[in-house]
C-alpha positions as CSV (number, residue, x, y, z in Angstrom):
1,X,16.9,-3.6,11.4
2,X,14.1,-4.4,13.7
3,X,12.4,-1.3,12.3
4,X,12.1,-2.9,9.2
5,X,10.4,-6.1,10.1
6,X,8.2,-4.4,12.2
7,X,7.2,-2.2,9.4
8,X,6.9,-5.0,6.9
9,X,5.0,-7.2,9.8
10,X,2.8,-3.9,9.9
11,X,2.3,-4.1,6.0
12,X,1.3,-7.6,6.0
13,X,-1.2,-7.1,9.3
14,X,-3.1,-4.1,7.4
15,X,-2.9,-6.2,3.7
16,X,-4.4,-8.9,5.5
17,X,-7.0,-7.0,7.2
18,X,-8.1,-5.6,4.3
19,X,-8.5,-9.5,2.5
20,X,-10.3,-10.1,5.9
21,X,-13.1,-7.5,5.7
22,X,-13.7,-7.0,2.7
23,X,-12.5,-9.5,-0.4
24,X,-15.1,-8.4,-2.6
25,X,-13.6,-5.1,-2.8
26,X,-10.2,-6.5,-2.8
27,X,-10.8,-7.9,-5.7
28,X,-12.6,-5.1,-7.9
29,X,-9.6,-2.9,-6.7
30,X,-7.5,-5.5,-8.1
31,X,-9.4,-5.0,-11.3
32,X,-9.7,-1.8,-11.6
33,X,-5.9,-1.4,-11.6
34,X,-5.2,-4.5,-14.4
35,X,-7.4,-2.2,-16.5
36,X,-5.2,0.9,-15.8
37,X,-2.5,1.3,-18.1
38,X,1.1,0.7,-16.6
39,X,2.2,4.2,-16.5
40,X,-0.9,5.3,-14.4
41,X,0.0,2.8,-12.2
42,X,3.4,3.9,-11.8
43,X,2.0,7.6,-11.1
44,X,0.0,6.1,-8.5
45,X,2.7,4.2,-6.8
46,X,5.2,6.9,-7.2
47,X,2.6,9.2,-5.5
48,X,1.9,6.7,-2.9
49,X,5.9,6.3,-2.2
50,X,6.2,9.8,-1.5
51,X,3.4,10.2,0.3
52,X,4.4,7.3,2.7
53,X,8.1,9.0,2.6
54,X,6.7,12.4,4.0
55,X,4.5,10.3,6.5
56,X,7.0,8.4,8.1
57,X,9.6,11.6,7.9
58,X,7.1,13.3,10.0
59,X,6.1,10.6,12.6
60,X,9.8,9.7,13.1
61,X,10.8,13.0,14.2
């Protein structure tokens, strides 16, 4: 269970980071993707999921 809130700690260190450096680019990625149609942007999570998935499979072990 402490693997999991270090992870999500993780997630909101690097989310914030990004905010830090660079808002302006934050924000045109944020929209870019309202002007993307839902199912492209379930593609892209779906392929970001997995990719995560295999990442973390291969760190772990």
């Amino acid at each position: 269970m402490n693997d999991l809130w270090a992870a999500l700690c993780l997630v909101a260190v690097i989310e914030g980071l990004f905010l830090f450096v660079s808002p302006g680019g934050w924000k045109r990625a944020a929209q870019q993707l309202l002007a993307m149609p839902d199912h492209q942007v379930r593609v892209m999570g779906a392929i970001v999921l997995v990719a995560g998935l295999v990442a973390l499979t291969l760190v772990r072990n």
